[in-house]
MDTraj code that builds the backbone (N, CA, C; nanometers):
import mdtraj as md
import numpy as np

residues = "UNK UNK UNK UNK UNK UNK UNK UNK UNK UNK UNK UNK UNK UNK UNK UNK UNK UNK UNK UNK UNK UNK UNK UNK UNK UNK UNK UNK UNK UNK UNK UNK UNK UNK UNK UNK UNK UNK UNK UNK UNK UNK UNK UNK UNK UNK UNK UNK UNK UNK UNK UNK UNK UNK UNK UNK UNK UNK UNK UNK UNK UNK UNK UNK UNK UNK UNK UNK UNK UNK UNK UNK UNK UNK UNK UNK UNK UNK UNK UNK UNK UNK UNK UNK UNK UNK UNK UNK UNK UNK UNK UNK UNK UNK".split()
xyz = np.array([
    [0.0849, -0.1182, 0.0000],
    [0.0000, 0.0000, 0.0000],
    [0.0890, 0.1239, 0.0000],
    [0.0537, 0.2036, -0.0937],
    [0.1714, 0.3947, -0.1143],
    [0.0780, 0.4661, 0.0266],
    [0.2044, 0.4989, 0.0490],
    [0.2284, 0.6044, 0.1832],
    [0.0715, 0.7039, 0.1323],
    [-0.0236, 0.7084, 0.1929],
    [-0.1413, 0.8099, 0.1788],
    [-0.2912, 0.7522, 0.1156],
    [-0.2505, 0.6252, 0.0945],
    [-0.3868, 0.5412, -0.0160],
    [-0.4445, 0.4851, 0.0604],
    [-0.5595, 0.5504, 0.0420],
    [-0.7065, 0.4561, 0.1709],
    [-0.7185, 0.2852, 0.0753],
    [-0.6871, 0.2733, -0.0049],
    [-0.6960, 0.1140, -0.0509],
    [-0.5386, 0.0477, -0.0817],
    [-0.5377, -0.0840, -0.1186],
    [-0.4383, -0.0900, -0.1568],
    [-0.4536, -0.0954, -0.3116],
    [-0.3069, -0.2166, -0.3540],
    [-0.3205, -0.1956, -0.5154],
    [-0.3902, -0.2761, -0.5493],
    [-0.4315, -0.3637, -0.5886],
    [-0.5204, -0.4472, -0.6016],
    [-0.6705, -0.4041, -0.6239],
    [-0.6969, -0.3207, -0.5239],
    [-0.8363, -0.3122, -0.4961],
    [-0.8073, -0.1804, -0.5923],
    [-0.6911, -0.1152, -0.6351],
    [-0.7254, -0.0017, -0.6831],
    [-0.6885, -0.0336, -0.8149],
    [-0.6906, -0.0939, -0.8589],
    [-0.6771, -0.1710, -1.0034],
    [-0.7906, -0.1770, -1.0126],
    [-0.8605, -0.2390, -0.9276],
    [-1.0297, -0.2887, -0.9437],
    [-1.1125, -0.1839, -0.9789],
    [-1.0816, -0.1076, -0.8990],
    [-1.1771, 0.0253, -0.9083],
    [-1.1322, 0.1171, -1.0106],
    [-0.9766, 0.1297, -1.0954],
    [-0.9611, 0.1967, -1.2291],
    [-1.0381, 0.1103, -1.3083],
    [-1.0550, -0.0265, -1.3368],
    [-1.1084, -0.0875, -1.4626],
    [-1.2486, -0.0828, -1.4150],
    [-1.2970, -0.0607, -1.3337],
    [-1.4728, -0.0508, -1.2914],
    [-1.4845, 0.0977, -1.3913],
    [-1.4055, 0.2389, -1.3507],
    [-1.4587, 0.3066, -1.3627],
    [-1.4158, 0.3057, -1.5328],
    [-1.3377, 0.2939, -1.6210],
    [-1.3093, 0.3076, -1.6986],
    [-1.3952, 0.2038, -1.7855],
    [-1.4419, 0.0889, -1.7444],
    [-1.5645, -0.0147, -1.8104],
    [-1.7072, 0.1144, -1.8216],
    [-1.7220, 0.1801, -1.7069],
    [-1.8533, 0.2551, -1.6488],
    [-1.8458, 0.3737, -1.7833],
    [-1.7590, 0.3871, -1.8045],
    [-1.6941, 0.5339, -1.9015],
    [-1.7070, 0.5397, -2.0332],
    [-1.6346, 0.3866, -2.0679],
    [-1.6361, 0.3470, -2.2602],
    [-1.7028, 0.2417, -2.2336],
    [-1.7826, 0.1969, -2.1886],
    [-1.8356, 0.1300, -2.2372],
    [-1.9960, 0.1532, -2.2509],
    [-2.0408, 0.3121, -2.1986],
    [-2.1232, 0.3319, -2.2206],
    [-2.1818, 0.4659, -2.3386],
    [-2.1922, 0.3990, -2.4455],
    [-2.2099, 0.4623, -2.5806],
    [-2.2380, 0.6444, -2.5854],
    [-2.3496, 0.6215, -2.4702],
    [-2.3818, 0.7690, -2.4827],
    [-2.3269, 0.8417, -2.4204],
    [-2.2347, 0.8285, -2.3319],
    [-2.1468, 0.9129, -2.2176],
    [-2.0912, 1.0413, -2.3330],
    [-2.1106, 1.1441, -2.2707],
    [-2.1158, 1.2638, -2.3683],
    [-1.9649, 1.2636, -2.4367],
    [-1.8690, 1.2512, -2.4051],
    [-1.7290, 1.2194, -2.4174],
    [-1.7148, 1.1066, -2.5481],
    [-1.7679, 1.0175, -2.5252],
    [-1.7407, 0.9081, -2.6296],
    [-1.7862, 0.9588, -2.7934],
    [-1.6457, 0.9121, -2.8071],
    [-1.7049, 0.9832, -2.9919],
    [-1.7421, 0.8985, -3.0821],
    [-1.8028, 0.8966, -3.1471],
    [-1.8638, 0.7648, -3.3001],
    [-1.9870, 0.8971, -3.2944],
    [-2.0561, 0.7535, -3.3696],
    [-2.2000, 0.8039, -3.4357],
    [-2.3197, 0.9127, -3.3327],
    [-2.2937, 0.8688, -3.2007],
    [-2.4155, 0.9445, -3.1274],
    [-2.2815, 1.0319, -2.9964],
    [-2.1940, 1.0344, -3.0765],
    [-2.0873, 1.1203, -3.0084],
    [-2.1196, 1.3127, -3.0361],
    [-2.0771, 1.3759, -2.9709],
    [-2.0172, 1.5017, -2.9749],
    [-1.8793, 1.5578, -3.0969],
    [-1.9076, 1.6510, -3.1513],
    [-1.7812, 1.6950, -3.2431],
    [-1.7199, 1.7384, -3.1455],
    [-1.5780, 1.8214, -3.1750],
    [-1.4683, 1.8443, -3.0864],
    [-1.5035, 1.9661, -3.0270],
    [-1.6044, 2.0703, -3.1471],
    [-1.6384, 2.2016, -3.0979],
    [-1.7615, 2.1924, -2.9974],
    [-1.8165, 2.1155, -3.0183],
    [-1.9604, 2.0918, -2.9271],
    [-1.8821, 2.0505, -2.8152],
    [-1.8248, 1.9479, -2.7652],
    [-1.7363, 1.8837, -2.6691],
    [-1.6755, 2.0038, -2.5604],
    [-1.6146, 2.1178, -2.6760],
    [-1.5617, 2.2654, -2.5754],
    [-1.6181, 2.3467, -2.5213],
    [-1.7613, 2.3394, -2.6167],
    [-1.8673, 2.4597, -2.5719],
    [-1.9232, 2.3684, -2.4403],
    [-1.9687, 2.2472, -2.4259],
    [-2.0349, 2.1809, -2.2957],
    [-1.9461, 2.2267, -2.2268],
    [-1.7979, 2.1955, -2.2116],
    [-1.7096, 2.2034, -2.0954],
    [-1.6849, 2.3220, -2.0108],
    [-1.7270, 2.4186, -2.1324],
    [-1.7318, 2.6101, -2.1239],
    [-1.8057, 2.6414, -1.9828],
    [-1.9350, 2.5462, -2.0292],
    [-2.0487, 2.6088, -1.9653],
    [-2.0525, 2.5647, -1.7992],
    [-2.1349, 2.6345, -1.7522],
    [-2.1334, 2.6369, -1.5890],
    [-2.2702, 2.6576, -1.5633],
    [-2.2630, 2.6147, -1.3690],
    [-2.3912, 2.6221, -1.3598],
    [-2.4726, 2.7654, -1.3717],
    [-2.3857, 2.8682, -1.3298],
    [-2.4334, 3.0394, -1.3737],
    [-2.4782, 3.0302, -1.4592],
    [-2.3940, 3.0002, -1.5414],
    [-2.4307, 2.9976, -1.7059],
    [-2.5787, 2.9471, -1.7418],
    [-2.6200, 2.8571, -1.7030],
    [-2.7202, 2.7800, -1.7402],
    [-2.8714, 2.8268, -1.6248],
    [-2.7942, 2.8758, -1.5022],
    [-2.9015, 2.9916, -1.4309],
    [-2.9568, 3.0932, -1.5255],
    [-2.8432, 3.1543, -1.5558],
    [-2.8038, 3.2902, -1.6243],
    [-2.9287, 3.2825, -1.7425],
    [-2.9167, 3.1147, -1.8362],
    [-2.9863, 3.1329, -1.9565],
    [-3.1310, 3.0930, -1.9210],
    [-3.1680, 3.0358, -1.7930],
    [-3.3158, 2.9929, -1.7467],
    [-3.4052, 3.1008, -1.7171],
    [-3.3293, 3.2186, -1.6692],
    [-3.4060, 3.3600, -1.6004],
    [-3.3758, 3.4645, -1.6959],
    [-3.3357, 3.4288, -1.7802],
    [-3.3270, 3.5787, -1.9014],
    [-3.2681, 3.6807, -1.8584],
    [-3.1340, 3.6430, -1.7912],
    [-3.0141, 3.7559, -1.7583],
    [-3.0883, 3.8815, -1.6567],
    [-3.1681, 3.8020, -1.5607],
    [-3.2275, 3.8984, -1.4872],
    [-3.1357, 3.8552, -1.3151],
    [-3.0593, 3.7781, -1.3677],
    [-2.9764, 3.7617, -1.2046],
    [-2.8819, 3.8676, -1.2192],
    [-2.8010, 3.8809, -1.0949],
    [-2.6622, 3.8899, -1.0644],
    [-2.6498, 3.7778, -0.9807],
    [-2.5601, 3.6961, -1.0296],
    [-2.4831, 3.5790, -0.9406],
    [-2.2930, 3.5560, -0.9287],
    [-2.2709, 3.5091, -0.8418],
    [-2.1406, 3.4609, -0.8628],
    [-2.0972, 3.3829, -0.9487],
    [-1.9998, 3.4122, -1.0154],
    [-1.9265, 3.3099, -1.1162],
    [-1.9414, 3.1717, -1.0950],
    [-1.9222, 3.1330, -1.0292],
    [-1.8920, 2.9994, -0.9427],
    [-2.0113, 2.9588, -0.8501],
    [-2.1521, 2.9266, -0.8981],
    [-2.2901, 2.9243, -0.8599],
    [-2.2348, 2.8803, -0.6822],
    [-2.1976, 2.7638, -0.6885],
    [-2.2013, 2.6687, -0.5870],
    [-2.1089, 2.7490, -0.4934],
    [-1.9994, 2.8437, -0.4886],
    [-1.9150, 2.8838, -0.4115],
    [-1.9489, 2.9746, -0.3709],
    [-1.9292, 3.0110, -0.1750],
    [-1.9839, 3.1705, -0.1212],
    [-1.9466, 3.2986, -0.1925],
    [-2.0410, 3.3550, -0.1916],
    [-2.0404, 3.4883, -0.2537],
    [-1.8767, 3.5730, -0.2528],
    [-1.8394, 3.5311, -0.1612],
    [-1.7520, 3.6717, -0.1225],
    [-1.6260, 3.5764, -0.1213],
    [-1.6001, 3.4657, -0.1801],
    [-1.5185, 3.3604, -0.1414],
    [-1.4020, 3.3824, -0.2298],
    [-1.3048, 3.4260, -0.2290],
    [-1.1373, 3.4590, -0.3410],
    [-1.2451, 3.4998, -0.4743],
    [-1.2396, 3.6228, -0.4552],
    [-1.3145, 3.7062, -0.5816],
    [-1.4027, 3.6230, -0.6542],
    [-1.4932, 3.5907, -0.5597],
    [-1.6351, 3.5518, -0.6354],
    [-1.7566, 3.5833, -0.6225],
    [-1.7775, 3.7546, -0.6180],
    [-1.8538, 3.8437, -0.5823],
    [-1.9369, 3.8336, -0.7065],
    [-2.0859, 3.8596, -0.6757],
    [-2.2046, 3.8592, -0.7680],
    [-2.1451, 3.9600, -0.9016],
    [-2.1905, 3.9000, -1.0098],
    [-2.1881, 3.9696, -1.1353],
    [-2.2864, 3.9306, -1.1904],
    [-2.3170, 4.0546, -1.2767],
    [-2.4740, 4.0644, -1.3906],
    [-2.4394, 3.9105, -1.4724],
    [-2.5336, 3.8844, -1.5477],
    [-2.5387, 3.7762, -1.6271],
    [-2.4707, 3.7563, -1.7353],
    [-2.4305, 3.9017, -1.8123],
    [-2.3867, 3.9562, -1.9270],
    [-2.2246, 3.8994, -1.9114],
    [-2.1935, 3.9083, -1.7888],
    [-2.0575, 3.8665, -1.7914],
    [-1.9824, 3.7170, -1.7520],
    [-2.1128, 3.6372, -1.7549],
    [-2.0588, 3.4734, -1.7483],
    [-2.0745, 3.4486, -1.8345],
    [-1.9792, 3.3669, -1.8828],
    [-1.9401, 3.2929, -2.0297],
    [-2.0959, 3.2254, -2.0742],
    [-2.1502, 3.2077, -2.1989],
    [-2.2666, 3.0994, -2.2349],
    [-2.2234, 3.0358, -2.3268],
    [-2.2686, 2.8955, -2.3186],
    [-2.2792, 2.8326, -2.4524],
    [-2.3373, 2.8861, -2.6008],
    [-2.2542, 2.8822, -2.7069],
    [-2.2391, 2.9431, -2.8067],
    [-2.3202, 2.7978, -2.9170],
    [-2.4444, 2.7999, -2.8892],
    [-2.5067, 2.6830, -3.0032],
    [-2.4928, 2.6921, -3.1556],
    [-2.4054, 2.7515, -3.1959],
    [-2.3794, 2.8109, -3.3159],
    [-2.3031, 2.6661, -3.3710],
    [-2.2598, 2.6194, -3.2817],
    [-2.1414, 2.4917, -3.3213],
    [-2.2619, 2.3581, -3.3759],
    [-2.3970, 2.3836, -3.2982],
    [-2.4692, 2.2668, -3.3653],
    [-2.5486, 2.2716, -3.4929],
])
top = md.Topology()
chain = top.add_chain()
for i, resn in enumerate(residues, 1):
    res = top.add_residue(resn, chain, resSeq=i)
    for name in ("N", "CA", "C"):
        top.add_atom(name, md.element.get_by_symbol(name[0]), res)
traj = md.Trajectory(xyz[None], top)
């Protein structure tokens, strides 16, 4: 067992090929590319987006929220801003 690992190796072998079976082997996982995959530009614009973002586009830019929905307001410069200034998904790519 490495100095800091709540499992050992073995069991953590187990649990990389669990999660990596859980990952590719399931077709639609947004990541996986073929036929019912994501292009590379669609793939950047999902990753873009945040939960503001997706506040931001539910209420018609009538918030001010923090960048960082889930994090306190006042937490290492993450003081409320208008809507206008969180990034949105750009559907132009679909």
């Amino acid at each position: 067992m490495q100095a800091g690992a709540d499992v050992g190796p073995l069991y953590a072998c187990l649990i990389g090929k669990q999660f990596n079976a859980l990952k590719y082997g399931d077709r639609f996982f947004y990541e996986n590319t073929g036929p019912s995959g994501f292009t590379a530009a669609q793939l950047s614009e999902i990753k873009r987006m945040s939960l503001s973002g997706v506040l931001c586009d539910a209420f018609d830019d009538a918030l001010t929220l923090q960048p960082q929905a889930l994090r306190l307001n006042n937490a290492n410069g993450n003081a409320a801003v208008s809507c206008d200034q969180i990034p949105r998904m750009d559907l132009s790519v679909w």
